[in-house]
C-alpha positions as CSV (number, residue, x, y, z in Angstrom):
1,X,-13.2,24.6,-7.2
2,X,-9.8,23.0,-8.0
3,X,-7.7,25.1,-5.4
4,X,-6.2,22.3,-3.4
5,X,-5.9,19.8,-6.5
6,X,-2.3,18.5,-6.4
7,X,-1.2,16.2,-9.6
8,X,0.4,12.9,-9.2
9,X,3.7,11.6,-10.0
10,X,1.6,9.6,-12.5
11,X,-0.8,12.6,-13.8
12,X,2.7,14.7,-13.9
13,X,4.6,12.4,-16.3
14,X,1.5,12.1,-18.8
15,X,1.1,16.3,-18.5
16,X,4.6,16.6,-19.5
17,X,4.1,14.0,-22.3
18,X,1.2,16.0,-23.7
19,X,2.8,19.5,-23.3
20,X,6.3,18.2,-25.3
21,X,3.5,16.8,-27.8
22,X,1.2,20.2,-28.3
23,X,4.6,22.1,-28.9
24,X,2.6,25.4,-28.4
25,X,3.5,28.3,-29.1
26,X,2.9,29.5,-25.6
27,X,4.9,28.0,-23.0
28,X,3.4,25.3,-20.9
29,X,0.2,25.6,-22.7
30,X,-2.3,23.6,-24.5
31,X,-4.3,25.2,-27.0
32,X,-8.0,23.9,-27.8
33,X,-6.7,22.4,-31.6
34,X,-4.1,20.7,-30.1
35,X,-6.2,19.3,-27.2
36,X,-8.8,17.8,-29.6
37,X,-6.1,16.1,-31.4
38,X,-4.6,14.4,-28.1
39,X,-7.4,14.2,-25.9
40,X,-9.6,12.9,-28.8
41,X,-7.2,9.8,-28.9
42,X,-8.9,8.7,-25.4
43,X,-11.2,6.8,-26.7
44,X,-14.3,9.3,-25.4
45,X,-16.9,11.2,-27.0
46,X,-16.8,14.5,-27.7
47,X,-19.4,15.7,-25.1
48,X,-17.9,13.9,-22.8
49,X,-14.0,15.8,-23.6
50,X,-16.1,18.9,-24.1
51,X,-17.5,18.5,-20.2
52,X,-13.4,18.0,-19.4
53,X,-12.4,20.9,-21.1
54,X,-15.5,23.3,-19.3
55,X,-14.2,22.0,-16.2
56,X,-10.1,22.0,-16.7
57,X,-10.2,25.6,-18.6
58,X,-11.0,27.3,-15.2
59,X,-10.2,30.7,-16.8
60,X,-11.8,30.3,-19.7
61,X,-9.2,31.5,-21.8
62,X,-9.5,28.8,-24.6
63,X,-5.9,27.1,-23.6
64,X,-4.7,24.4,-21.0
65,X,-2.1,25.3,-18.4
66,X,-0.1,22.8,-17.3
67,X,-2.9,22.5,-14.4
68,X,-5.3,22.3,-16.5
69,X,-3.8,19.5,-18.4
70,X,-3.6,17.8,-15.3
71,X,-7.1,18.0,-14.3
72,X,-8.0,17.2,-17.6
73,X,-5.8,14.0,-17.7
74,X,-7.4,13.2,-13.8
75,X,-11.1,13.3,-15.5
76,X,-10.1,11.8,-18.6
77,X,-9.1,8.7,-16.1
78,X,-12.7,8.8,-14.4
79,X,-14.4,9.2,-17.2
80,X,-12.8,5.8,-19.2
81,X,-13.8,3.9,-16.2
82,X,-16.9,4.7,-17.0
83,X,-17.8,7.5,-13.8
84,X,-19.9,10.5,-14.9
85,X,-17.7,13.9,-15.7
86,X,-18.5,16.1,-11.8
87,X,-16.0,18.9,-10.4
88,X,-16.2,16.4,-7.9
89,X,-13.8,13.9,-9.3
90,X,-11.3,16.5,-9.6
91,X,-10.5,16.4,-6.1
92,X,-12.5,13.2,-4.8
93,X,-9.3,11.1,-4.0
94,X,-7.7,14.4,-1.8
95,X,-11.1,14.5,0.2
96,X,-11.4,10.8,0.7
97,X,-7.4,10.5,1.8
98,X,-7.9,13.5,4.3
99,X,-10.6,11.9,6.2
100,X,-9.2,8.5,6.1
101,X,-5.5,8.7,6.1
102,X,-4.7,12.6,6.6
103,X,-0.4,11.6,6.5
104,X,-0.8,10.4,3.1
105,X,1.6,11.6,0.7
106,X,-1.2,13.8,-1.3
107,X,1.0,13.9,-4.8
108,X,1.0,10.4,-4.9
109,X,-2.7,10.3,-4.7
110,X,-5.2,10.5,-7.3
111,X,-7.9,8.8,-9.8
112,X,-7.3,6.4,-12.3
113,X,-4.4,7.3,-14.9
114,X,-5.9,8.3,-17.7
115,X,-4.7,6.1,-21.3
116,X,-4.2,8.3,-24.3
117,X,-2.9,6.4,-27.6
118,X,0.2,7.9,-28.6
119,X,1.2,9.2,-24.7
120,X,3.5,6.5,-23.2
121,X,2.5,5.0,-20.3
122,X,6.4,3.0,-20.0
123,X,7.6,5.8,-18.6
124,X,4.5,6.4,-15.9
125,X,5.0,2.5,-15.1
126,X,8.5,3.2,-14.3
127,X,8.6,6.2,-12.5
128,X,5.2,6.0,-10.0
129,X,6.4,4.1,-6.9
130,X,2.9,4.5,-5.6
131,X,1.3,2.2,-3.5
132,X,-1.5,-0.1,-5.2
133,X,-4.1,-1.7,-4.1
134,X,-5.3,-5.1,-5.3
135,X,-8.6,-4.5,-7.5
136,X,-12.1,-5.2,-5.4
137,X,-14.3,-7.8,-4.9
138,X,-17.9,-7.3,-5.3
139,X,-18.1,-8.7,-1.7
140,X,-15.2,-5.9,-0.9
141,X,-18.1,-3.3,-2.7
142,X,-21.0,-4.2,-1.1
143,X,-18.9,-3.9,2.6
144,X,-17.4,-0.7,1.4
145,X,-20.7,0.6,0.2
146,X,-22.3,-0.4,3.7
147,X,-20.1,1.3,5.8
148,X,-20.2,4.3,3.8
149,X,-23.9,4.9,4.1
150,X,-24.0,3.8,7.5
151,X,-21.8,7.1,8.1
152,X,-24.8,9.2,6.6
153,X,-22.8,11.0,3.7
154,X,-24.4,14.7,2.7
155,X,-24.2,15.5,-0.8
156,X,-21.2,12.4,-1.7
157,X,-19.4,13.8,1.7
158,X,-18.8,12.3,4.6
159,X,-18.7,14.9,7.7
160,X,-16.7,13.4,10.0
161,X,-19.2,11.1,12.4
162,X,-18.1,7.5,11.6
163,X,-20.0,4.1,13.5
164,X,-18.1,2.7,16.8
């Protein structure tokens, strides 16, 4: 599901953040106590952090690797912008970038950054160089939204036929 999910420099900083804060006993680990008292600082409900933990435990094991944290922090983003919890969203940006701009750096890439009280976002500001883009128009939406369904998308996807 989440093979070819690559963190960004963003998504790193806050993983590293939350790792230094669980101070498991297991190295590089986040245990499920631990997680409910960071992740439940997000601001989201408890069905919708239970949905991010289903999906970020990929072994089922009851802990967080430090990938697991990461895709955790990458949903936690999408879901306090209000998008609904998929394993798509876990790799949506990578997809989009490879059909669009395949040279793209792929660990700069990634959803909205996730804001956890007590995780410091200072240090993300400082340290993710990554390009921005200004915020949309509902003008720039509609356009967007247009051209995507005029390429015939199957199942969210677009495969490759785009308009001349």
């Amino acid at each position: 599901m989440s093979s070819s999910f690559s963190a960004s420099k963003a998504e790193l900083v806050l993983v590293s953040q939350i790792l230094a804060r669980a101070r498991s006993q297991l190295s590089c680990v986040v245990t499920g106590d631990a997680a409910v008292e960071i992740f439940g600082n997000a601001g989201l409900s408890p069905d919708i952090l239970s949905t991010i933990w289903n999906l970020a435990d990929e072994e089922k094991t009851g802990n967080l690797t430090s990938k697991g944290v990461a895709i955790a922090v990458r949903l936690i983003g999408w879901a306090q912008r209000g998008a609904e919890v998929t394993p798509d969203l876990i790799n949506i940006c990578t997809k989009l970038m490879m059909v669009f701009c395949p040279s793209a750096d792929m660990l700069s890439l990634a959803g909205p950054l996730a804001s956890i009280e007590g995780i410091s976002n200072v240090d993300i500001q400082r340290e993710d160089h990554s390009p921005r883009l200004p915020p949309l128009t509902q003008i720039d939406k509609d356009k967007f939204w247009k051209l995507f369904i005029g390429c015939g998308p199957i199942d969210g996807l677009l495969a490759g036929k785009f308009p001349s």
